[in-house]
C-alpha positions in Angstrom: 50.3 21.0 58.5 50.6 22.5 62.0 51.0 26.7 62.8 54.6 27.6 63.2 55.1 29.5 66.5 58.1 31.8 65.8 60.6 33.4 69.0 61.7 37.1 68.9 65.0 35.4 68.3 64.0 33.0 65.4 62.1 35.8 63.5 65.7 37.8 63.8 67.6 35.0 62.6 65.5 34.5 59.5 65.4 38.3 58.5 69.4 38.2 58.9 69.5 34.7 57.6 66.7 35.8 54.4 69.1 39.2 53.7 72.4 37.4 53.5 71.6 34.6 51.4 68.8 35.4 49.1 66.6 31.9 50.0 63.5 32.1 51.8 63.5 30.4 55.5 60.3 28.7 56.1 61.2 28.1 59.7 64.3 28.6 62.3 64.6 26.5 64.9 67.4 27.0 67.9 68.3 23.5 69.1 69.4 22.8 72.4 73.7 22.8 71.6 72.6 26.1 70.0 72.8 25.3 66.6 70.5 27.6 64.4 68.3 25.2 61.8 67.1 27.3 58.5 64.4 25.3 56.9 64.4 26.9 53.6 61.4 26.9 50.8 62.2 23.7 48.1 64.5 24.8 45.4 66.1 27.2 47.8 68.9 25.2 49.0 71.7 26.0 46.3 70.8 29.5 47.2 71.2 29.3 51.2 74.0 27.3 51.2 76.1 29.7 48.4 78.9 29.4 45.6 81.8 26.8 48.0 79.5 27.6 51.2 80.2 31.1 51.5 76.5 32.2 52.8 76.3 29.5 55.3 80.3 31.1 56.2 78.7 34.2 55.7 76.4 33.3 58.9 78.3 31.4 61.0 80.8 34.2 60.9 77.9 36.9 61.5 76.2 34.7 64.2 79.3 33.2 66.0 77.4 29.6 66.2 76.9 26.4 64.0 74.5 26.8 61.3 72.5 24.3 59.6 70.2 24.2 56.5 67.0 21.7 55.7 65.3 22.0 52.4 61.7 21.7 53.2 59.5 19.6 51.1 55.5 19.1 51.6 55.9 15.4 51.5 56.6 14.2 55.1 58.6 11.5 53.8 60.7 13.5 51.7 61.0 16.1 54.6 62.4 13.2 56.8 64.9 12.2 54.1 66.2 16.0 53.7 66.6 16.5 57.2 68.7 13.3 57.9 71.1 13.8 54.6 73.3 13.2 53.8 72.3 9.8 55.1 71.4 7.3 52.6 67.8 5.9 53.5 66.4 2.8 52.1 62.7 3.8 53.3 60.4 5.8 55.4 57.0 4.7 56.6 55.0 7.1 58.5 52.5 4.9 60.7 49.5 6.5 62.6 49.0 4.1 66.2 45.2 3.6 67.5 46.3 6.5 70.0 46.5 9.0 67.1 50.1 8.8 67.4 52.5 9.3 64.3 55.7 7.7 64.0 58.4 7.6 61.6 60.1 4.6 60.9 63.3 5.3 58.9 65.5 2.2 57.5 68.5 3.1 56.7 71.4 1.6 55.1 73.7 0.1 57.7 76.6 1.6 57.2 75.1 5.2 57.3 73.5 4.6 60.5 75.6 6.6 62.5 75.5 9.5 60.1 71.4 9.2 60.4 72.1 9.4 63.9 74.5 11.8 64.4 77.2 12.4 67.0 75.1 12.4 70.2 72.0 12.2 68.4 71.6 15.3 67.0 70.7 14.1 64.2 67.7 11.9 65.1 66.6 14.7 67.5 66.8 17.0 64.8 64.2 14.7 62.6 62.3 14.7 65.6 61.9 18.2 66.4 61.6 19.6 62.5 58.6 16.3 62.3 57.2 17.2 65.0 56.8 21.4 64.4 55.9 20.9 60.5 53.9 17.6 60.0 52.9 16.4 63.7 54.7 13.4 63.9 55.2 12.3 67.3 58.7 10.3 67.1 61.3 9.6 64.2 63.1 5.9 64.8 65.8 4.7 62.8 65.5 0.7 62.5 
């Protein structure tokens, strides 16, 4: 597990975000399009997303940008699959090169490969920054 480095601005978020819904945030990360990622604690998903959606409303009402929730898991693999859902994935294999470097190798089924990937990549880059800040893995690719 690697130390979390938390902005002024992420700590803020998950104070508001922790108060409004009632889930604990293990992490907040602000992605470049300025989305605002909560990873919640597992089992607090139901919670942070509220009865219809109304706490993630609740937020992007209160924040005035898109909001999006990860339930964390201490699995990597499992963490991978959360993150890219609601994608269905046939596998993940985390392989560790002679460099030291980790990589994610995600198969998943063909006709959710776009979702996996998201509309520009968001998606993918998403895997790949949440991998990278909670398990160390270097790159997430979707074969």
């Amino acid at each position: 597990m690697t130390t979390i480095r938390l902005t002024v601005d992420e700590m803020s978020y998950i104070s508001l975000f922790e108060s409004i819904t009632g889930a604990t945030a293990k992490d907040c990360v602000i992605s470049e399009n300025g989305t605002i990622i909560f990873v919640v604690k597992q089992g607090d998903m139901g919670l942070a997303i509220g009865k219809n959606g109304s706490n993630i409303k609740k937020l992007r009402n209160y924040l005035s940008k898109p909001v999006e929730i990860v339930e964390y898991s201490d699995k990597p693999k499992e963490f991978i699959k959360n993150i890219l859902s609601p994608a269905r994935l046939r596998n993940v294999e985390i392989i560790e090169r002679p460099d030291g470097r980790k990589i994610a190798h995600v198969d998943v089924e063909p006709e959710d490969r776009g979702v996996a990937i998201g509309k520009n990549g968001k998606n993918i880059l998403k895997a790949r920054v949440l991998a990278k800040r909670h398990f160390a893995i270097d790159d997430v690719k979707i074969k």
